[in-house]
LODOKE-681105 format. One record per residue: residue in three letters; residue number from 1; x, y, z of N, C-alpha, C, O in turn. Coordinates in Angstrom, 1 decimal, padded with zeros to 4 digits. Each point is the difference from the previous one (the first is absolute). Layout:
// LODOKE-681105
<margu 'Ala', NUM, <X, Y, Z>, <X, Y, Z>, <X, Y, Z>, <X, Y, Z>>
...
END
This chain:
// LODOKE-681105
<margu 'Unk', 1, <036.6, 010.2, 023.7>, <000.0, -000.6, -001.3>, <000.7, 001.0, -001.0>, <-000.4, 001.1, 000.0>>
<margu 'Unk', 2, <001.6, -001.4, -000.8>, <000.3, 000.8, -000.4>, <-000.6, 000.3, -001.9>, <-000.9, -000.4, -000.6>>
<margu 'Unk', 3, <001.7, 000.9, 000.4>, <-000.8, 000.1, -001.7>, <000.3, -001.1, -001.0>, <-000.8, -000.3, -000.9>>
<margu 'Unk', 4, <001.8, -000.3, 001.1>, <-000.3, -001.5, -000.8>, <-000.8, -000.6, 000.5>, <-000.7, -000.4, -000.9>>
<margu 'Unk', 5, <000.3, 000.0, 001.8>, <-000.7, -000.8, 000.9>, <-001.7, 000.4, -000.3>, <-001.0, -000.7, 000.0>>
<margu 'Unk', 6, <001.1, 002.1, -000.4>, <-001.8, 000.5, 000.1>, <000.2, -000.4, -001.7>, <-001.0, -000.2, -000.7>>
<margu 'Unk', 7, <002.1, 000.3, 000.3>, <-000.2, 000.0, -001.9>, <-000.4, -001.1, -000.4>, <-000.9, -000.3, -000.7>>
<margu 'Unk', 8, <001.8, -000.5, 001.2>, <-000.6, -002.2, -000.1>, <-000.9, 000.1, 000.8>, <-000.9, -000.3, -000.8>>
<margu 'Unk', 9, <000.3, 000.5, 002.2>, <-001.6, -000.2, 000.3>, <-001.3, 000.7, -001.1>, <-001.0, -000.5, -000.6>>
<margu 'Unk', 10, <001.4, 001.5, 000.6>, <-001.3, 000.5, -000.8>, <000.0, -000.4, -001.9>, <-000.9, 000.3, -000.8>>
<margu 'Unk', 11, <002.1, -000.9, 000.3>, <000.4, 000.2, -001.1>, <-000.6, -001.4, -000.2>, <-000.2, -000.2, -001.2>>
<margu 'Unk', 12, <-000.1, -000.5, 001.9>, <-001.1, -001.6, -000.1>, <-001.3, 000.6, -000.1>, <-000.6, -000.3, -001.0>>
<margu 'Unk', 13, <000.1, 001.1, 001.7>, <-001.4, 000.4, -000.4>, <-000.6, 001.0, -001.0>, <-001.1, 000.2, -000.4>>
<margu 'Unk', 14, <002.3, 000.5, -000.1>, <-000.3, 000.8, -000.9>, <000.5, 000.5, -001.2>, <-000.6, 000.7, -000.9>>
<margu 'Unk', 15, <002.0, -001.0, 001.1>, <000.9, -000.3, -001.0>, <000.4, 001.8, -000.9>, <000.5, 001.1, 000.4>>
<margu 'Unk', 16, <-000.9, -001.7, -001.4>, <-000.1, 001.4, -000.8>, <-001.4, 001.3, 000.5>, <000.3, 001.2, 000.1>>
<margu 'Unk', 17, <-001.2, -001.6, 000.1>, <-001.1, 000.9, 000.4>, <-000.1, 001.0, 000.6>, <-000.9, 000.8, -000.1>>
<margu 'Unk', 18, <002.0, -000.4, 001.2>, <000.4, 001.1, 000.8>, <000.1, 001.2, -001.2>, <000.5, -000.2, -001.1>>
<margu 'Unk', 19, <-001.2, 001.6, 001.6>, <000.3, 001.0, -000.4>, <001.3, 000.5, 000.1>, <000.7, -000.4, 001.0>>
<margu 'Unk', 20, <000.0, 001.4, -001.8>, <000.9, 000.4, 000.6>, <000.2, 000.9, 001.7>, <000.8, 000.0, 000.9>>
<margu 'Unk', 21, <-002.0, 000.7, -001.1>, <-000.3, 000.2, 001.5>, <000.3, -001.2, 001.2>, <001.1, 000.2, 000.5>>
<margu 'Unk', 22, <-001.8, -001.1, 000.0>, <000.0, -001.5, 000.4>, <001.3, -000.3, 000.5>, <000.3, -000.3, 001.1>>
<margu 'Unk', 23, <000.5, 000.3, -002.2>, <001.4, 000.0, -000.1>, <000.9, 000.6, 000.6>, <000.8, -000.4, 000.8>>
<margu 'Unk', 24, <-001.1, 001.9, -001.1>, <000.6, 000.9, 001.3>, <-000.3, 000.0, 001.2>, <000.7, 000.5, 001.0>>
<margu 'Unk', 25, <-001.6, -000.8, -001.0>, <-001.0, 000.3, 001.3>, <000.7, -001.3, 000.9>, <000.2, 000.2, 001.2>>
<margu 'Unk', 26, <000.1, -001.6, -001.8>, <000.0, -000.9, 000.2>, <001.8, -000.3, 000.1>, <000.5, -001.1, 000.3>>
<margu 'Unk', 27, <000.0, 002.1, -000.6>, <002.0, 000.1, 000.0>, <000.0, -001.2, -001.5>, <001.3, 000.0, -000.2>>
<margu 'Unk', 28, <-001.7, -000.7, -000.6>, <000.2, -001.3, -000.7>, <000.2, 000.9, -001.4>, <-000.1, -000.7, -001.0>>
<margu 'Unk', 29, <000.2, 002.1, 000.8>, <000.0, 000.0, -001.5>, <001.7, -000.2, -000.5>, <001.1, 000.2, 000.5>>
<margu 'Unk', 30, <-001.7, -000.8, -001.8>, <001.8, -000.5, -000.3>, <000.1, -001.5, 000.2>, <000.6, -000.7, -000.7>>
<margu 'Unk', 31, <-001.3, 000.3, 001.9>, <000.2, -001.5, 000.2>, <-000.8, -000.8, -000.7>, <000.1, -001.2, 000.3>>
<margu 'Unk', 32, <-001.3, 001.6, -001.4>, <-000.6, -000.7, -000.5>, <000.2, 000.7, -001.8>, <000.4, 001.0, -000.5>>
<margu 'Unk', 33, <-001.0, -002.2, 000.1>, <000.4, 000.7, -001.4>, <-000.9, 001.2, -000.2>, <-001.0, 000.1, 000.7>>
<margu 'Unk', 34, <001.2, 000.9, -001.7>, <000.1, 001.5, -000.2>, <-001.4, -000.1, -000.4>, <-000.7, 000.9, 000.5>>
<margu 'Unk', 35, <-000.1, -001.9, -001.7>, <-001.3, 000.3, -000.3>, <-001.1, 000.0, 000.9>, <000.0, -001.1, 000.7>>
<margu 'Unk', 36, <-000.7, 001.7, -000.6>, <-001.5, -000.3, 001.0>, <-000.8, -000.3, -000.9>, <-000.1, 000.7, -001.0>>
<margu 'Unk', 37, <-000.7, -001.7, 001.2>, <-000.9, -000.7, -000.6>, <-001.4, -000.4, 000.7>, <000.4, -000.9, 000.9>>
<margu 'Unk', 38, <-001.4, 001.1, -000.8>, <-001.3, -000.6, 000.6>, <-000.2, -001.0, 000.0>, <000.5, -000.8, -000.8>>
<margu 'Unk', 39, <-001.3, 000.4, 001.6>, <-000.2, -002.3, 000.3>, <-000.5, -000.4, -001.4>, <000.2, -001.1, -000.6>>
<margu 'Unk', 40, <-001.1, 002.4, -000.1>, <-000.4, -000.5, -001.2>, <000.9, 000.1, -001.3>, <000.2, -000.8, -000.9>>
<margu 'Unk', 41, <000.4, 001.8, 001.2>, <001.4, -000.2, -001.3>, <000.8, -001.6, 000.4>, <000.2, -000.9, -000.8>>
<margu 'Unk', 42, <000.3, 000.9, 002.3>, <000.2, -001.0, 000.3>, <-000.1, -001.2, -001.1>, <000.8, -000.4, -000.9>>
<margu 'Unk', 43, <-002.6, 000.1, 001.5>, <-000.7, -001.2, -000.3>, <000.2, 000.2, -001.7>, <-000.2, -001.1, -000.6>>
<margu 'Unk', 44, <000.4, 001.9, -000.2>, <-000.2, -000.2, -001.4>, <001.2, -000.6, -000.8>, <000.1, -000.6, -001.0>>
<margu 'Unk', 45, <001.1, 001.2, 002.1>, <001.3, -000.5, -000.5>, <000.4, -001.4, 000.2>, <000.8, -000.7, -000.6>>
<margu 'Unk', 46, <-001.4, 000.5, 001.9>, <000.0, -001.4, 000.3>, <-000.6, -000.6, -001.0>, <000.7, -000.4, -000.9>>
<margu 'Unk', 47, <-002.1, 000.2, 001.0>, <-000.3, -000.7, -001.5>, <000.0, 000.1, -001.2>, <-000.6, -000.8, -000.7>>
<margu 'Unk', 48, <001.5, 002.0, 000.3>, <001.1, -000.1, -001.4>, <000.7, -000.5, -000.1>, <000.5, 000.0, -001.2>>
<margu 'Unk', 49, <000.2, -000.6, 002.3>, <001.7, -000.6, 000.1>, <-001.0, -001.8, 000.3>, <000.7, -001.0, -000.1>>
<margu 'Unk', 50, <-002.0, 000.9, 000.3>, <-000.4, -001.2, 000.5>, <000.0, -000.6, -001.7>, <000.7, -000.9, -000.4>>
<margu 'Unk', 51, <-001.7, 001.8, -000.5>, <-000.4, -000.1, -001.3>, <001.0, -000.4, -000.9>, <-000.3, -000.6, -001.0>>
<margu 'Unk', 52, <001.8, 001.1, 001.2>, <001.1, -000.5, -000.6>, <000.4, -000.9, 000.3>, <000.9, -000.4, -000.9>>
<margu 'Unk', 53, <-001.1, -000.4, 002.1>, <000.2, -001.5, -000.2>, <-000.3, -001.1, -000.8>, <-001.2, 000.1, -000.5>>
<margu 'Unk', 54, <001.8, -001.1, 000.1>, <-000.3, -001.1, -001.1>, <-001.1, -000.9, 000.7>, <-001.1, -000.3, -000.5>>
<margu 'Unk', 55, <001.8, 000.0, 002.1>, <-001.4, -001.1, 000.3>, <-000.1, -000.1, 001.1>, <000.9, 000.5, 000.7>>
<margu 'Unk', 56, <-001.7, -001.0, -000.2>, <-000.5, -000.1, 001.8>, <001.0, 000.3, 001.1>, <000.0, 000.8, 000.8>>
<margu 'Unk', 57, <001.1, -002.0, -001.2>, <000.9, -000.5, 000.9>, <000.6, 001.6, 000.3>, <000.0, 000.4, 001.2>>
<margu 'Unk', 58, <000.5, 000.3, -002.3>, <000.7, 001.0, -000.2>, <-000.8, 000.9, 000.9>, <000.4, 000.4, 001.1>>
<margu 'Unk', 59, <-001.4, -000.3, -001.5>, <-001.0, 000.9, 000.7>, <-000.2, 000.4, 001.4>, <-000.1, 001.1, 000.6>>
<margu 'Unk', 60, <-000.1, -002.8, 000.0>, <000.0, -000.2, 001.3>, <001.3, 000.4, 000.9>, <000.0, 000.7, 001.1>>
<margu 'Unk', 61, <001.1, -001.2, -001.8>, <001.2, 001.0, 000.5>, <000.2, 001.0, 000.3>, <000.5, 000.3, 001.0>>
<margu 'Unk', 62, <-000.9, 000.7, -002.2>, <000.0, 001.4, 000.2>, <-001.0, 000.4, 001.2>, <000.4, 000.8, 000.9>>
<margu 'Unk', 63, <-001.7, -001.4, -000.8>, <-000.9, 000.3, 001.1>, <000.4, -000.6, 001.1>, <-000.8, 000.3, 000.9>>
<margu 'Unk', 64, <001.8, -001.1, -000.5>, <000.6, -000.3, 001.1>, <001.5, 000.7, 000.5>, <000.5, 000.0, 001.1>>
<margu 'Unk', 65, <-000.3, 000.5, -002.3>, <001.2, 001.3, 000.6>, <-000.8, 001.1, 000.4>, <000.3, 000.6, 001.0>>
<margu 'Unk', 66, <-001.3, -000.2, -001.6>, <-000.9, 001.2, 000.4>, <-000.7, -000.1, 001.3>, <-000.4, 001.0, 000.6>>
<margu 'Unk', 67, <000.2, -001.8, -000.2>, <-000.6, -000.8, 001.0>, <001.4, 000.2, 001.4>, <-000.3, 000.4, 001.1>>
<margu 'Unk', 68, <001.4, -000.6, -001.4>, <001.2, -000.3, 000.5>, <000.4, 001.6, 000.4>, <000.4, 000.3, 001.1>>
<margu 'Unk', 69, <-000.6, 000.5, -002.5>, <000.3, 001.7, 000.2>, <-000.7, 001.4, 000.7>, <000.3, 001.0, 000.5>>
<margu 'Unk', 70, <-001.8, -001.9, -001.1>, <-001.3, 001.3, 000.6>, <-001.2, -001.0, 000.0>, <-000.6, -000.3, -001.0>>
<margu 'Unk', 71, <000.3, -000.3, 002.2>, <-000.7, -000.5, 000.2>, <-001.6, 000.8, -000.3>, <-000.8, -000.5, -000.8>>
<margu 'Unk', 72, <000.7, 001.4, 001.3>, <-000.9, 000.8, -000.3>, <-000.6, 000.1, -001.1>, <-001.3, 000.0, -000.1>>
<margu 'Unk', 73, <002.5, 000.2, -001.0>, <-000.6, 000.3, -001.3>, <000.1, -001.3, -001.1>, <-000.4, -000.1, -001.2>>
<margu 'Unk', 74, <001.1, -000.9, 002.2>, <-000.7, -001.5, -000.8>, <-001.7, -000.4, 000.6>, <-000.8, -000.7, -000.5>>
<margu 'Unk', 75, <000.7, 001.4, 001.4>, <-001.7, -000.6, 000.5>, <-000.6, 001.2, -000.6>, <-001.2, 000.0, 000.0>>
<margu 'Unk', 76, <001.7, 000.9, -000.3>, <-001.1, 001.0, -000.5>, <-000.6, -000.4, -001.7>, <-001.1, 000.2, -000.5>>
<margu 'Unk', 77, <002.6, -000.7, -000.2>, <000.1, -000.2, -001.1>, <-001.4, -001.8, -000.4>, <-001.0, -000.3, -000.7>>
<margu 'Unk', 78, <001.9, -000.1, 001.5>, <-001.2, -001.7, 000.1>, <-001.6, 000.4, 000.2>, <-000.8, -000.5, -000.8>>
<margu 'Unk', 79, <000.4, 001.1, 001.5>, <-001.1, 000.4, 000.4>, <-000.7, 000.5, -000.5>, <-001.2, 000.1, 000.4>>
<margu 'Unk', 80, <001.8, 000.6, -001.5>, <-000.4, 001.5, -001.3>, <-000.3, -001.2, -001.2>, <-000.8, 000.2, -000.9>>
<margu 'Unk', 81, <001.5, -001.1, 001.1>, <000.2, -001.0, -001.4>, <-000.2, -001.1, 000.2>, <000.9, -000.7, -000.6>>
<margu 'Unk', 82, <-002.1, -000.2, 001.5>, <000.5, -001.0, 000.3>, <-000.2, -001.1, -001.3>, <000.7, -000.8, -000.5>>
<margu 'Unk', 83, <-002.2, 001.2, -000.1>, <000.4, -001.0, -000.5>, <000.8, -000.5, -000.9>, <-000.2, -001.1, -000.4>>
<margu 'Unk', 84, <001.4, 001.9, -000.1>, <001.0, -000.2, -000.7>, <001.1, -000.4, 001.2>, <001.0, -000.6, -000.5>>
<margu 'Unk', 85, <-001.0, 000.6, 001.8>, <001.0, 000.0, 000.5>, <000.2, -001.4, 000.6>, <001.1, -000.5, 000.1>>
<margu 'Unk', 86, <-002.6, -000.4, 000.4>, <-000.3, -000.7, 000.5>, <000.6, -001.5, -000.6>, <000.2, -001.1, 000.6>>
<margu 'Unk', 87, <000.0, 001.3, -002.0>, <000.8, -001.1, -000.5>, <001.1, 000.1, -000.1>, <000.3, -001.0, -000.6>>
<margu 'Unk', 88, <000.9, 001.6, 000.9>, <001.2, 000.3, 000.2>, <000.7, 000.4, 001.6>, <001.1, 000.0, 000.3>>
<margu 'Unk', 89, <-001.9, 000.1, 000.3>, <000.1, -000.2, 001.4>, <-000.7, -001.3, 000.9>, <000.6, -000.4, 001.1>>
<margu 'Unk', 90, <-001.7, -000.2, -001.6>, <-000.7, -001.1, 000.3>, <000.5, -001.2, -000.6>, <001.1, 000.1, -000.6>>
<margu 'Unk', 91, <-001.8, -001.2, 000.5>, <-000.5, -000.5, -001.2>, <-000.4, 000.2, -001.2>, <-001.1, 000.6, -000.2>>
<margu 'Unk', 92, <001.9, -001.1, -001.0>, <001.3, -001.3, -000.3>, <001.4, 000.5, 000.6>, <000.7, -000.9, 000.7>>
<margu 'Unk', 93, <-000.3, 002.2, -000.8>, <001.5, 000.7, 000.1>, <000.7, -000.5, 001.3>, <001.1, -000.4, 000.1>>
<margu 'Unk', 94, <-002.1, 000.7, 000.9>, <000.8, -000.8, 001.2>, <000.3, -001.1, 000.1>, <000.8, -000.3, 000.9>>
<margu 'Unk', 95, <-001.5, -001.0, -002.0>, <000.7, -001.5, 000.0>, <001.2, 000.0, -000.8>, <000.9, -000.8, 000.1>>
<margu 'Unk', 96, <-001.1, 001.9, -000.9>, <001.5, -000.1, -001.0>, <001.3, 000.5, 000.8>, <001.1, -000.5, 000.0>>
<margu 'Unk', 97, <-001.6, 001.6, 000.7>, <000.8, 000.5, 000.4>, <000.9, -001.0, 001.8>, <001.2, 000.0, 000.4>>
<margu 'Unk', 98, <-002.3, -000.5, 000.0>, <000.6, -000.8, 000.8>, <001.3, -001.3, -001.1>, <001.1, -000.4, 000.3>>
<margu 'Unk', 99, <-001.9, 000.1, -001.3>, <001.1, -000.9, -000.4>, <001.2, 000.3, -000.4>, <001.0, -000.7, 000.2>>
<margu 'Unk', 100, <-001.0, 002.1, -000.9>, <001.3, 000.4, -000.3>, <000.5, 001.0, 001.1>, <000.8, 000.9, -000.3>>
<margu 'Unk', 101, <-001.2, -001.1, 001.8>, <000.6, 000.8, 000.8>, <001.5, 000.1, 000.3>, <000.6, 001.0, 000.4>>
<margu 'Unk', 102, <000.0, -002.1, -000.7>, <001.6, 000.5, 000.0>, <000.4, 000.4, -001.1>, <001.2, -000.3, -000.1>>
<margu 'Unk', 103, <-001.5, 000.7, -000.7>, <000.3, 001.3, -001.2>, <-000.6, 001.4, 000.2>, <000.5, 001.0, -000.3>>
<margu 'Unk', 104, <-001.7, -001.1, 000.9>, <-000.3, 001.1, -000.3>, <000.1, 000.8, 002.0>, <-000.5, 001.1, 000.4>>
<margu 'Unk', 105, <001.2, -002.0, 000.5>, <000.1, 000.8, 000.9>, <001.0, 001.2, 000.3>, <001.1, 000.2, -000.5>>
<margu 'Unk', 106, <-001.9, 000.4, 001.4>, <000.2, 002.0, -000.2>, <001.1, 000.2, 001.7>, <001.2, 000.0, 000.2>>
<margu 'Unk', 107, <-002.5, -000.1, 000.7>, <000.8, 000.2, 001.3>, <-000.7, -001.0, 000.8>, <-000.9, -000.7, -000.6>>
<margu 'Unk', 108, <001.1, 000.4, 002.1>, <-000.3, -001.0, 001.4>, <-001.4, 001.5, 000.1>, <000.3, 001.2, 000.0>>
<margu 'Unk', 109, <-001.8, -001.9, 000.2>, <-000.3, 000.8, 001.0>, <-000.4, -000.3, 001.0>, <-000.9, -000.9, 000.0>>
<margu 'Unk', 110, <001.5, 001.4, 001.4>, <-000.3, -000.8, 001.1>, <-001.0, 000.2, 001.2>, <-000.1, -000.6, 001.1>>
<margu 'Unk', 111, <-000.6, 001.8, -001.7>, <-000.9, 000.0, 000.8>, <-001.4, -001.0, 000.1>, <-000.4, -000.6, -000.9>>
<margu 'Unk', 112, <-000.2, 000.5, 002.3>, <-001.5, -000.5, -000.3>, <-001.0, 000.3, -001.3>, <-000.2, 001.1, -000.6>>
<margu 'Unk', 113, <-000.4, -002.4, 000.2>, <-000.5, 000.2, -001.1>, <-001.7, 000.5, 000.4>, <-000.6, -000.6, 000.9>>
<margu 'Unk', 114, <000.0, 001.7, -001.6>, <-001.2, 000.6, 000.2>, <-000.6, -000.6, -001.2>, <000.6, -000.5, -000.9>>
<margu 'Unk', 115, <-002.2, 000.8, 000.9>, <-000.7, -000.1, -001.0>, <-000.9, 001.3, -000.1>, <-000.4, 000.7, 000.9>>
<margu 'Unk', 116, <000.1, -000.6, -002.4>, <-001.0, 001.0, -000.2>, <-001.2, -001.1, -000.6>, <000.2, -000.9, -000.8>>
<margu 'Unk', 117, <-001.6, 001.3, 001.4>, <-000.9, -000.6, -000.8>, <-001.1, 000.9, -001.0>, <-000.5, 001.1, 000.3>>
<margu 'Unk', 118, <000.3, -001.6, -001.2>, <-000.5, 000.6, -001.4>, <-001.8, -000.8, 000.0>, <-000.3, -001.1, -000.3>>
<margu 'Unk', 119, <-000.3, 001.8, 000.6>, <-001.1, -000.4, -000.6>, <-000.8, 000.6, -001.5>, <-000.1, 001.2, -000.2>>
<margu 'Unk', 120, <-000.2, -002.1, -000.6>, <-000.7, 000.4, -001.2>, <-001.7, -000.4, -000.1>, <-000.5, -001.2, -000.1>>
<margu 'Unk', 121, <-000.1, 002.1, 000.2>, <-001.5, -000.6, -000.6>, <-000.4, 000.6, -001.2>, <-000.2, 001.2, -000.4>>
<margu 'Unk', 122, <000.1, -003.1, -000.4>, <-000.1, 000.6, -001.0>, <-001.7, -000.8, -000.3>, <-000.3, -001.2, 000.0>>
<margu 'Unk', 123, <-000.6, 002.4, -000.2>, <-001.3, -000.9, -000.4>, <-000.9, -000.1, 001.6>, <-000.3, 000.8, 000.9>>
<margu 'Unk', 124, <-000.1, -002.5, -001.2>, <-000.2, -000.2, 001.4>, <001.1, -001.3, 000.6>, <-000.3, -000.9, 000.7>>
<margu 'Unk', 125, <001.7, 001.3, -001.3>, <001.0, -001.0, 000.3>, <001.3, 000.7, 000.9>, <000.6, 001.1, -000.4>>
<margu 'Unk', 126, <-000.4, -001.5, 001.2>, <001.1, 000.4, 000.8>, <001.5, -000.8, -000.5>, <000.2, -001.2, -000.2>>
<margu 'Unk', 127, <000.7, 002.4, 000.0>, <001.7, -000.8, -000.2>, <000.7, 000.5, 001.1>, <-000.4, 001.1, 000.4>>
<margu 'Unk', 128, <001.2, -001.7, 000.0>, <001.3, 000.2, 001.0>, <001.1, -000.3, -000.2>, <000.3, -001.2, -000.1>>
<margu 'Unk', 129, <000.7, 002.4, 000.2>, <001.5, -000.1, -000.5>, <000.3, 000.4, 001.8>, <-000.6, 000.8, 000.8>>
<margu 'Unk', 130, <001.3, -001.4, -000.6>, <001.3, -000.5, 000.9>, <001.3, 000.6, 000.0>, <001.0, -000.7, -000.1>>
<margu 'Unk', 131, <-000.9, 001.8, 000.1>, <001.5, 000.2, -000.2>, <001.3, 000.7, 000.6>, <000.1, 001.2, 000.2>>
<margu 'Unk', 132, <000.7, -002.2, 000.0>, <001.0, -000.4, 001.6>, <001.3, 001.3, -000.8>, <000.4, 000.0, -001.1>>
<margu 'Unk', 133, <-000.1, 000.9, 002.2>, <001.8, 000.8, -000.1>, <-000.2, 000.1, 001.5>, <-001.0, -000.1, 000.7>>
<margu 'Unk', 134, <002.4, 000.4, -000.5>, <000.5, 000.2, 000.7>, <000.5, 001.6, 000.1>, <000.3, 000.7, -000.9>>
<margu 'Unk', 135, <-000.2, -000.4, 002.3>, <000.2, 001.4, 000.1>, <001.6, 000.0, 001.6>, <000.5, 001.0, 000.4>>
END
């Protein structure tokens, strides 16, 4: 494998977060951009760039390119926040977003579709979110 090859495999799971150590250690410095940032710096800028959006639809996009770029740190980010996240990735956003899907399509993804399942207890009441990507 050579060093682009290890820079696009590991640059899906971690993107910015590599030390500069990591880096060398790893032949990839240079091939990723220059700042290092932690999953939590990460997650904050993510949802500063989420907070500047106008409305859902916008929203859901952005979390579906993030989803598209670092998988990782879109489930780290959802899971830290769900319940702000759960309406813009779930229900209503995904009926809108299915309707206006030939405007707002990005890329084909062709892999098999997985699910994550979400359980909430809240009280003495159980919820269950359902929620299908593909890897």
């Amino acid at each position: 494998m050579n060093r682009q090859s290890i820079a696009t495999f590991v640059f899906d799971f971690q993107e910015q977060a590599f030390s500069i150590q990591e880096r060398q250690l790893l032949g990839i410095h240079g091939l990723l951009p220059p700042c290092v940032h932690t999953p939590q710096q990460q997650s904050f800028i993510v949802l500063q760039n989420f907070y500047r959006l106008d409305n859902d639809l916008d929203r859901y996009i952005y979390l579906m390119g993030l989803q598209d770029r670092n998988e990782k740190l879109f489930y780290r980010v959802v899971t830290e926040n769900l319940d702000l996240m759960m309406p813009v990735i779930y229900t209503p956003t995904v009926g809108l977003a299915c309707q206006k899907y030939g405007l707002i399509f990005r890329k084909p993804r062709y892999a098999p579709a997985k699910s994550l399942e979400i359980t909430l207890k809240l009280n003495s009441s159980e919820k269950k979110y359902i929620l299908f990507h593909e890897t």
